[in-house]
C-alpha positions in Angstrom: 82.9 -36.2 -156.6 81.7 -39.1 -154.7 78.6 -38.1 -153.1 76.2 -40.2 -152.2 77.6 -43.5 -153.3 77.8 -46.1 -150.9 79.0 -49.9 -151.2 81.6 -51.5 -152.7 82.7 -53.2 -155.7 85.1 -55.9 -155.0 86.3 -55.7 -158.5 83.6 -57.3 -160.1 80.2 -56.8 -161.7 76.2 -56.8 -159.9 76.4 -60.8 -160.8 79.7 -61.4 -159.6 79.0 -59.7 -156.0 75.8 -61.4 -155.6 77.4 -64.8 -156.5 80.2 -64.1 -154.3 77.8 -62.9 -151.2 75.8 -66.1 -151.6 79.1 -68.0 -151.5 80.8 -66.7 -148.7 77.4 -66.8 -146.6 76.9 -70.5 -147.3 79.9 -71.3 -146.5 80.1 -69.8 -143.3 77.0 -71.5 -142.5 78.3 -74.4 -143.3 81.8 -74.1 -141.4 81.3 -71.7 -138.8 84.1 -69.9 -139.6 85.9 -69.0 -143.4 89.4 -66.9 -144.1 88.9 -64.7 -146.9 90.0 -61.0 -147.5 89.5 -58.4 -144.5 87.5 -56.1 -147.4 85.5 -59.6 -148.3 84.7 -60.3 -144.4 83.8 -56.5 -143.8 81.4 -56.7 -147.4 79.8 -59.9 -146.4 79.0 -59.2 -142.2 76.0 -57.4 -142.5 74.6 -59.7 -145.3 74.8 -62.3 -143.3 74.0 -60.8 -140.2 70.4 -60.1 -142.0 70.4 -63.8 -142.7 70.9 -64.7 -139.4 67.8 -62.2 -138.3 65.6 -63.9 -140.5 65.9 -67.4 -139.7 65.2 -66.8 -135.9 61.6 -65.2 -137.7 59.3 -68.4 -138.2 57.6 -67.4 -141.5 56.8 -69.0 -144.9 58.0 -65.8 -146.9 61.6 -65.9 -144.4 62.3 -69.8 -145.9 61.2 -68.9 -148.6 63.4 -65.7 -148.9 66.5 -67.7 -147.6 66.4 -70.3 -149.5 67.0 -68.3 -152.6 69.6 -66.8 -151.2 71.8 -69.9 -150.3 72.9 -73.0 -150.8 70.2 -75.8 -149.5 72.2 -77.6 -147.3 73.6 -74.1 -146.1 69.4 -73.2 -145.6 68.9 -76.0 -143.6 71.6 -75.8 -140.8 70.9 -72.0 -141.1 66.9 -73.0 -139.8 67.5 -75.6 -137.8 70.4 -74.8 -135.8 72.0 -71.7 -136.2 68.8 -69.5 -136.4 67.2 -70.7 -133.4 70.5 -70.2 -131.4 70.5 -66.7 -131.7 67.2 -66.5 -131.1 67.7 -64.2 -127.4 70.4 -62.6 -129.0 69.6 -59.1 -130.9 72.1 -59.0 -133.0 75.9 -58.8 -133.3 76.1 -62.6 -134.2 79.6 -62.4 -136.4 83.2 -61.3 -135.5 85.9 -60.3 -137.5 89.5 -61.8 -136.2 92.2 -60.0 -138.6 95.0 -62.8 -139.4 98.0 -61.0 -141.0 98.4 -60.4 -144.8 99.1 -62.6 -147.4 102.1 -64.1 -148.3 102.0 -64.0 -152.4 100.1 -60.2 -153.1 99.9 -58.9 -149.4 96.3 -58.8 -148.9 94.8 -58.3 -145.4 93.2 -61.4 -144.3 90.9 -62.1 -141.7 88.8 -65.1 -140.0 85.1 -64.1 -140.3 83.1 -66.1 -137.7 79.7 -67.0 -135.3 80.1 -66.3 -132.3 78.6 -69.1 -129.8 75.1 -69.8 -129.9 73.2 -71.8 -127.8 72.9 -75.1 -129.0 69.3 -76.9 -129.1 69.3 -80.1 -127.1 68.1 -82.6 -129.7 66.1 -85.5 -128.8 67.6 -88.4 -129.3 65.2 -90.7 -131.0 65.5 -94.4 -129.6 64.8 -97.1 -132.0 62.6 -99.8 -131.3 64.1 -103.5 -131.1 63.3 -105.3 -134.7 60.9 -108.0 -134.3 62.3 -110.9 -135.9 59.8 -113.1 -138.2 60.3 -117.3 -137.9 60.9 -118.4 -141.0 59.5 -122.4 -141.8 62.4 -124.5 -142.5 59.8 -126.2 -144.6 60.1 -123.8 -147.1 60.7 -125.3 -150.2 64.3 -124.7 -151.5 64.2 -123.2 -155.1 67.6 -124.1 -155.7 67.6 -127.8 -155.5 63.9 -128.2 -157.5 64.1 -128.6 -161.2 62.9 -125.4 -162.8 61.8 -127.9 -165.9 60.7 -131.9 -165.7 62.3 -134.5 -167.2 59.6 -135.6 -168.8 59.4 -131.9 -170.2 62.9 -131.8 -171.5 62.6 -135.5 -173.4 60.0 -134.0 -174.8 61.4 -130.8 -176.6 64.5 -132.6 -177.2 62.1 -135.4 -179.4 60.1 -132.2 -181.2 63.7 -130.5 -181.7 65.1 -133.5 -183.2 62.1 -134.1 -185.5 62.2 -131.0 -187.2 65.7 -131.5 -188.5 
């Protein structure tokens, strides 16, 4: 009897599930959008939907907390943009579109995705024009002096021959 047990497998073990939640979340972070299996998409949503609710809180222990759970390059798109999007949204911040099935094993697919969120205005920073530094044409050119005297090298050469 199956009472009482929720969730589901996917086919693979504890490690495999978490590896493949942390995957499919980062990725749609970084994308916006990822094709995977309809059971995949429907497995994954209210992970990252819980991801999504903690990056629009502003607290040491929610970075903290996310960025164990993904990627780092995934964490930081998820804080700077995506979290503060959706920030007067309550919730509801995926979408499953279903595509079809598969051509080689007939698997449902579908396109799990953000919906819009609106975009921070970022400040473009405007650089500063480079002061430019005269350089003396006085300088003294390294390449044309000697690096040893003559008077240097007849010398070595006399001490050099000696000693045969």
């Amino acid at each position: 009897m199956k009472h009482k047990v929720s969730g589901q497998k996917l086919g693979r073990d504890t490690s495999g599930r978490k590896a493949l939640l942390r995957n499919l979340a980062s990725e749609l972070v970084a994308k916006g959008a990822i094709i995977t299996t309809l059971a995949k998409a429907k497995f994954a949503r209210p992970y990252i939907e819980k991801l999504v609710t903690s990056a629009k809180i502003n607290r040491l222990t929610k970075h903290r907390s996310l960025e164990s759970r993904l990627t780092h390059q995934a964490f930081i798109r998820l804080q700077s943009e995506i979290g503060p999007g959706f920030r007067s949204r309550a919730g509801g911040y995926t979408r499953i579109i279903k595509l079809g099935i598969r051509k080689g094993d007939a698997a449902p697919l579908a396109r799990l995705e953000f919906l819009q969120w609106e975009k921070t205005p970022t400040a473009k920073v405007q650089k500063s024009p480079r002061k430019t530094i005269n350089r003396r044409k006085s300088a003294i050119n390294l390449s044309r002096a000697p690096l040893v005297s003559e008077v240097e090298l007849k010398s070595r050469n006399q001490r050099s021959s000696a000693k045969l």
